[in-house]
C-alpha positions as CSV (number, residue, x, y, z in Angstrom):
1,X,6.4,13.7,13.5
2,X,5.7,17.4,12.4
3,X,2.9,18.8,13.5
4,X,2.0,20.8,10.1
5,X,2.9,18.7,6.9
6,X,4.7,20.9,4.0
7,X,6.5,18.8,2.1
8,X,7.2,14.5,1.4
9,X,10.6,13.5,1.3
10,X,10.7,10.1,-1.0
11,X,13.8,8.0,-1.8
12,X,15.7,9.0,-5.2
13,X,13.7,7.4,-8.3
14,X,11.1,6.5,-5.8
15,X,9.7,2.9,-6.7
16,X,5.9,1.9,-5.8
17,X,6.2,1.1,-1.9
18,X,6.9,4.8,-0.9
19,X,4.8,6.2,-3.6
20,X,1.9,4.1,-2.4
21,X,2.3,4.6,0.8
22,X,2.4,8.8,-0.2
23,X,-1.1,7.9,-1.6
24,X,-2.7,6.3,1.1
25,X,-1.0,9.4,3.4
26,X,-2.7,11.5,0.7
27,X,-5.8,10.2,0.3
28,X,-6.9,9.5,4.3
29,X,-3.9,10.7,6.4
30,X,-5.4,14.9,6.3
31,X,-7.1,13.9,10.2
32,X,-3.7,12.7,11.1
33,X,-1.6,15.2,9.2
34,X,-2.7,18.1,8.8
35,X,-2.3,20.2,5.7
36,X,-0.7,16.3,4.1
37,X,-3.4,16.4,1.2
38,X,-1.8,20.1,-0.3
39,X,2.0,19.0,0.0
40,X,4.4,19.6,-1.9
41,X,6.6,16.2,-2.9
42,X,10.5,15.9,-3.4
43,X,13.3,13.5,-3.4
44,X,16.5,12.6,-1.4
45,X,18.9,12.5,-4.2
46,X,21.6,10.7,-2.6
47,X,21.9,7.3,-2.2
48,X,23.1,7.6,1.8
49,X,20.8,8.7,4.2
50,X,20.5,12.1,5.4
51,X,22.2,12.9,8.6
52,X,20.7,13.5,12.5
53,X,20.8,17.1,12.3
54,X,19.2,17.0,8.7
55,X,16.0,15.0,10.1
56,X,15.8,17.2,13.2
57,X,15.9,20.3,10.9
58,X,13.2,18.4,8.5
59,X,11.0,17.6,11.8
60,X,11.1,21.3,12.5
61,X,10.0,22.5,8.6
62,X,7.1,20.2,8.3
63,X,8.8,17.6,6.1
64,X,7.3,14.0,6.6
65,X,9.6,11.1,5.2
66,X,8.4,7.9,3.3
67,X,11.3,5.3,2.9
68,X,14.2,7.4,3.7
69,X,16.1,8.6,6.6
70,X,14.9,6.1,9.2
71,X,11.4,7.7,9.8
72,X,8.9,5.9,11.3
73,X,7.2,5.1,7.5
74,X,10.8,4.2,6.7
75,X,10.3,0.0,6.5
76,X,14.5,-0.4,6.5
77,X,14.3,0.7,10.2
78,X,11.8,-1.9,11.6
79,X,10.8,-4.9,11.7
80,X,11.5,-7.4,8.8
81,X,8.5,-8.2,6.2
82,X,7.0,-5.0,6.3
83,X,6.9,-2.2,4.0
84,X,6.2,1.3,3.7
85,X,2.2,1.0,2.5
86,X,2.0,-1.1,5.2
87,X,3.2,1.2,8.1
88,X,1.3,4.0,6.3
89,X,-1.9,1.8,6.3
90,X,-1.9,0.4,9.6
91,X,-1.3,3.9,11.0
92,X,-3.9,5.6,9.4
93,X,-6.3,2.4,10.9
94,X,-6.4,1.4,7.2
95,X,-5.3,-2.0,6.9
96,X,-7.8,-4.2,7.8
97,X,-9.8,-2.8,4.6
98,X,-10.6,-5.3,1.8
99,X,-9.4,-2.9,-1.0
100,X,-6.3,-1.6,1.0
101,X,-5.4,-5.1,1.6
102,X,-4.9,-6.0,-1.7
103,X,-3.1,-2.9,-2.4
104,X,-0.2,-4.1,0.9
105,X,-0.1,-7.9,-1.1
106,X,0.8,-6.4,-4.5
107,X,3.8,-3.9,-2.4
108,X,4.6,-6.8,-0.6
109,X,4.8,-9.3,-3.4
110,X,7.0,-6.5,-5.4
111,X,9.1,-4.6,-2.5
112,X,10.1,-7.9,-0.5
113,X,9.8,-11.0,-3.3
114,X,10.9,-9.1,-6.3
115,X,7.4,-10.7,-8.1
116,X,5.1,-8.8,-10.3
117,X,2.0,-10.9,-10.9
118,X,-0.7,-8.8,-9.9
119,X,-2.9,-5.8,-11.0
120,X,-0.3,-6.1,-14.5
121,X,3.4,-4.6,-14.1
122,X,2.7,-1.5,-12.5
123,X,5.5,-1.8,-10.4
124,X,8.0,-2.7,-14.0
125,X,6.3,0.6,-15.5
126,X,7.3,3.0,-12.8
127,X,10.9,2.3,-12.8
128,X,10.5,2.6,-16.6
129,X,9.3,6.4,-16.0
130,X,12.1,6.6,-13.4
131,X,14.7,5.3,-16.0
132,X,13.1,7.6,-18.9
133,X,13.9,10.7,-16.8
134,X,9.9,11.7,-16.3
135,X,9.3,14.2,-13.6
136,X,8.5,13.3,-9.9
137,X,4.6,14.9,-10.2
138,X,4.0,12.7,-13.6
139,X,5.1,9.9,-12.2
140,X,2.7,10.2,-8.7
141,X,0.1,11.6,-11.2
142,X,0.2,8.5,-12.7
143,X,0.7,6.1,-10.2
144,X,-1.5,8.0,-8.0
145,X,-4.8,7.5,-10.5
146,X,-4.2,3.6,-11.3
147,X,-4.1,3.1,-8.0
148,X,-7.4,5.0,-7.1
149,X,-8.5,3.1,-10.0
150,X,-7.5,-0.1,-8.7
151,X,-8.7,0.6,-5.2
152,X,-12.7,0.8,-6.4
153,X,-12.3,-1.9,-8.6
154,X,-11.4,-4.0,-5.8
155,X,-13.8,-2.3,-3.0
156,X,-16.8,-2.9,-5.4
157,X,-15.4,-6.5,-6.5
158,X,-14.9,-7.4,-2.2
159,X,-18.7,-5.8,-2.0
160,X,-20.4,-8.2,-4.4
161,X,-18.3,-11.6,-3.9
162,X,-19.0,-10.9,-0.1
163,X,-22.6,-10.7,-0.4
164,X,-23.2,-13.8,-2.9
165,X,-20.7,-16.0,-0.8
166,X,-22.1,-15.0,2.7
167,X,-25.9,-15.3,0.9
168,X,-25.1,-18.9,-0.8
169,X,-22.2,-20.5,0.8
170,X,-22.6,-23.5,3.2
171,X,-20.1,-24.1,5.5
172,X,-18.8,-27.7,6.8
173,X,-16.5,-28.5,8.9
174,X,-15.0,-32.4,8.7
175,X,-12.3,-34.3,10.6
176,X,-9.1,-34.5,9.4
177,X,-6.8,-36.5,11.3
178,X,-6.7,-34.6,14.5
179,X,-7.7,-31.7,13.1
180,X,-11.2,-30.2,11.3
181,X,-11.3,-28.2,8.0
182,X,-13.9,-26.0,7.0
183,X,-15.1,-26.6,3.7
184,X,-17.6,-24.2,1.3
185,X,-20.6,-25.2,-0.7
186,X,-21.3,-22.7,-3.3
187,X,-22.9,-22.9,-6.8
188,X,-21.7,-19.6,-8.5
189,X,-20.9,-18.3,-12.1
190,X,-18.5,-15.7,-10.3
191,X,-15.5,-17.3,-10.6
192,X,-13.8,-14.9,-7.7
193,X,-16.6,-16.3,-4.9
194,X,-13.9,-19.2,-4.6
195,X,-10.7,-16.9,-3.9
196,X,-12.9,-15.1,-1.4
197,X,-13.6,-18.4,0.3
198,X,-10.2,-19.1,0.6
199,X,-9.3,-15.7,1.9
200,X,-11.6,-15.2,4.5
201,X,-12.4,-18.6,6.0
C-alpha cells in the first residue's frame, strides 16, 4: 500500500460498501494512512478493472483503492462473505466495536443478500443519487454524515442497553437434550435489552 495517501480510487457509481468503507478509512485510518483524512476521492469509470501497470503506477502516486482493481480492500479478490467495510474495519482493529458492527450487518445484509431492512433504505437512496447524475463529493457528503449519525446512535444505544442488561439480567443455564441453553431474566421497559441478549450471550 502507499506509503502517503493522495487520492481514493472507488468503483464507477460507487454503491455503500466502498463508500463506507472510505468512511471508516476516513474517520480512524490517519495512524495507518497517513495524510488519508485530506484526500482527494475519484472514480474508476470503466466497468473492467485497471491493468497491472495502472495499479503499480497508482501504488507509486499515493492512490489507495476501495473495491476496484484487486486491492487488498477490494472484497472481489478474497475470500467469499466479506465485504469492503469489513476488510477496512478489521484492518483498522475496528470490528469488534458495537457501533461498527452494526455498520458491517447493514453492508453485509445489502452488498451480499441484496436486502435493505435496516437503518431505512440508505443503501436504495445512494443509487438514486448515482442514477440522478449527483456529484461524487455530494454523494460521500451525504452518506458520509448519516452514517456518523448512525454510528452514535448506535454507540450510545449499545452503552445504555449494556449497562441495564449487565445490571438486571439473570442468567440460567438449563439442559436441553444433550446440550445447556442459557436463558435471561430481565424485567425492562427498553424493548432493545432483549436483542442485546440475544446478541451477546
Amino acid at each position: 500500500m502507499p506509503d502517503q495517501i493522495k487520492k481514493i480510487l472507488l468503483p464507477k457509481n460507487p454503491h455503500l460498501d466502498p463508500l463506507a468503507a472510505c468512511y471508516l478509512l476516513f474517520k480512524y485510518g490517519e495512524e495507518k494512512f497517513s495524510g488519508i483524512s485530506s484526500a482527494t476521492l475519484e472514480t474508476w469509470p470503466y466497468a473492467e478493472n485497471p491493468s497491472q501497470d495502472e495499479i503499480a503506477r497508482w501504488q507509486e502516486e499515493g492512490v489507495l483503492t476501495l473495491d476496484v482493481g484487486g486491492g487488498f480492500f477490494d472484497h472481489h479478490h478474497t475470500k467469499k462473505d466479506v465485504t469492503s467495510t469489513f476488510l477496512a474495519a478489521e484492518y483498522l482493529g475496528l470490528a469488534e466495536r458495537p457501533e461498527v458492527q452494526e455498520l458491517i450487518r447493514y453492508v453485509q445484509e445489502d452488498d451480499l443478500y441484496g436486502l435493505h431492512n435496516r437503518w431505512g433504505d440508505l443503501a436504495q437512496i445512494i443509487k438514486c443519487f448515482n442514477k440522478a447524475g449527483h456529484q461524487l463529493t455530494d454523494i460521500v457528503n451525504f452518506v458520509f454524515n448519516i452514517l456518523e449519525a448512525l454510528q452514535a446512535k448506535e454507540e450510545i444505544w449499545h452503552a445504555d442497553v449494556k449497562e441495564e442488561f449487565e445490571a438486571k439480567a439473570q442468567i440460567q443455564k438449563i439442559k436441553r437434550g444433550k446440550n445447556k441453553v442459557k436463558i435471561a431474566i430481565i424485567e425492562s421497559d427498553n424493548l432493545y435489552v432483549a436483542a442485546y441478549g440475544r446478541e451477546n450471550y
